[in-house]
C-alpha positions in Angstrom: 8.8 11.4 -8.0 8.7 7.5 -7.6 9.4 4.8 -4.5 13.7 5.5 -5.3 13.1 9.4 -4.1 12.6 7.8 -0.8 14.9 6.5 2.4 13.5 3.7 4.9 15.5 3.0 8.7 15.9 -0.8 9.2 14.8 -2.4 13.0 18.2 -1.9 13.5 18.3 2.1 13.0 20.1 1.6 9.5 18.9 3.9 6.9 19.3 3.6 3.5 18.2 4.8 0.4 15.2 2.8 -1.9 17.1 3.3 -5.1 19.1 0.0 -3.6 16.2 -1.7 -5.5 16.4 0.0 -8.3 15.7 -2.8 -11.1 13.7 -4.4 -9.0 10.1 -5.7 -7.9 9.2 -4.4 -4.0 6.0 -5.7 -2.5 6.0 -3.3 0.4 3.8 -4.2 3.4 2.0 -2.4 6.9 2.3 -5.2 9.1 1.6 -6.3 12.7 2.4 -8.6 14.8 -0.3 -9.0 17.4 -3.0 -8.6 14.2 -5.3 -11.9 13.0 -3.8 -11.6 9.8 -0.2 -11.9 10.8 -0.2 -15.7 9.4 0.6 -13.6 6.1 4.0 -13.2 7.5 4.4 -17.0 6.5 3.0 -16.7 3.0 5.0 -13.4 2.4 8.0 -15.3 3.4 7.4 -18.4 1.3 6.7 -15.8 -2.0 9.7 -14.2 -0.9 12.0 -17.3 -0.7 10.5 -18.1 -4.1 11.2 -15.6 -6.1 14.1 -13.6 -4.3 16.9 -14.6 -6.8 14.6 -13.6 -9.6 14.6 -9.9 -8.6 12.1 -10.1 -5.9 12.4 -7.8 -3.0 9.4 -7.7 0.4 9.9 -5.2 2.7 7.7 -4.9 5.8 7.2 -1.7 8.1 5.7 -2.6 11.2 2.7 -0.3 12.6 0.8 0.2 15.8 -1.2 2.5 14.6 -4.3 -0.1 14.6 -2.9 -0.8 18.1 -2.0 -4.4 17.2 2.0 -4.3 17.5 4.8 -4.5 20.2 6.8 -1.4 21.5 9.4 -1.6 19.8 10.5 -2.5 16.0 13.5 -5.1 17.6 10.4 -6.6 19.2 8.7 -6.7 16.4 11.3 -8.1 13.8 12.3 -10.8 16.1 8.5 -11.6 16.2 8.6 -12.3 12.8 12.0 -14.4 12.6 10.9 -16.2 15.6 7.0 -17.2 15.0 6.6 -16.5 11.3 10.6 -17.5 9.8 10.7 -13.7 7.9 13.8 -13.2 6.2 13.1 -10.3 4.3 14.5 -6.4 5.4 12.0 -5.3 9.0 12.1 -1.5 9.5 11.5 0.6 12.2 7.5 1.2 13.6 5.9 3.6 11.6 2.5 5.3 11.6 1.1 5.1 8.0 -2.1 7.3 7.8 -2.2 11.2 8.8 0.2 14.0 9.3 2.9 11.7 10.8 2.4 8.9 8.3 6.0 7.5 7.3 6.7 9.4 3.6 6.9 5.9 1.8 3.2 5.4 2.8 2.1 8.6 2.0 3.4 8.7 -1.1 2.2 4.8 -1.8 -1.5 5.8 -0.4 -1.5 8.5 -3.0 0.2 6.5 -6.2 -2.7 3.9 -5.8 -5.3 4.8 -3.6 -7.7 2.2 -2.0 -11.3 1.7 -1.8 -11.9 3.9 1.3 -9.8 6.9 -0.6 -6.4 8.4 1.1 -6.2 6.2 3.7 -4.4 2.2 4.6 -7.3 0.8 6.0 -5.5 -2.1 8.2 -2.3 -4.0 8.5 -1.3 -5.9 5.8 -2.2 -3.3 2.9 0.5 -4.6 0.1 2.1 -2.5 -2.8 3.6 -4.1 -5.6 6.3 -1.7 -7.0 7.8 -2.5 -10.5 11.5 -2.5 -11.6 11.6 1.2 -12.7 9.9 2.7 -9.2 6.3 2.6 -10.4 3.6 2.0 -8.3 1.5 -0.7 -10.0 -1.4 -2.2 -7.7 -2.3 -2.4 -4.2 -3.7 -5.7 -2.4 -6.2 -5.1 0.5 -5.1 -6.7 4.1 -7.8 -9.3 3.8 -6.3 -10.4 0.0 -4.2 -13.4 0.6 -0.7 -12.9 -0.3 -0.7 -15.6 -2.9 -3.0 -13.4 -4.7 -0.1 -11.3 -5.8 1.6 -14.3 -7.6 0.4 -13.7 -11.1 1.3 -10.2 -10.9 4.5 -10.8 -9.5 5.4 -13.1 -12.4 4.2 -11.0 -14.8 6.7 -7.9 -13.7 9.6 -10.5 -13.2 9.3 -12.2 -16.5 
């Protein structure tokens, strides 16, 4: 199995199929809009605007489960256009540890498991997926966004 064997619903109830990105990078993201680290939104948007048209794709899945997001996943993705200027594919609220965990994260928490083992251990956990649907590292929520540059670079190049 890899990241293509999966579908995601966007914040406007549009689901589709991951193999739309096939040939391409995907930093997928937990985020949050009520969370300290939701500046990211801003850096994630300026990495996305950079590289975009070289085969770069973001895509960011809202969660409450850290209790740190709106109601709804409208809410949230207008959150993000409004405050933080993110352009990149929203999708609906999704839990992303335990029994109800979205599939995408379950299978992304077991491809590259973090330092506390099986679980995302707050928003802003980021997955860098290569062209072919490979899991290739995970960024913790406290690791700045930038951080992911040279690694980025290296799977676009």
């Amino acid at each position: 199995m890899n990241i293509y064997d999966y579908k995601a619903t966007l914040d406007t109830g549009e689901t589709y199929s991951l193999k739309n990105y096939k040939g391409k990078v995907m930093i997928i993201v937990n985020t949050a809009t009520k969370c300290g680290l939701a500046p990211q939104f801003k850096e994630l948007e300026t990495i996305y605007q950079t590289y975009k048209d070289k085969g770069l794709v973001i895509l960011g899945f809202p969660s409450n489960q850290f209790h740190q997001e709106v109601k709804t996943s409208k809410e949230a993705s207008q959150a993000c256009q409004m405050t933080y200027g993110v352009t990149f594919p929203m999708h609906q609220l999704s839990k992303v540890n335990g029994k109800d965990a979205n599939p995408i994260f379950s299978y992304l928490i077991n491809e590259a498991p973090g330092v506390l083992g099986d679980k995302i251990k707050w928003n802003f956990t980021k997955f860098i997926i290569n062209q072919k649907g490979e899991v290739v590292k995970r960024f913790s929520p406290t690791d700045k966004p930038e951080k992911m540059v040279p690694d980025i670079e290296k799977l676009l190049n």
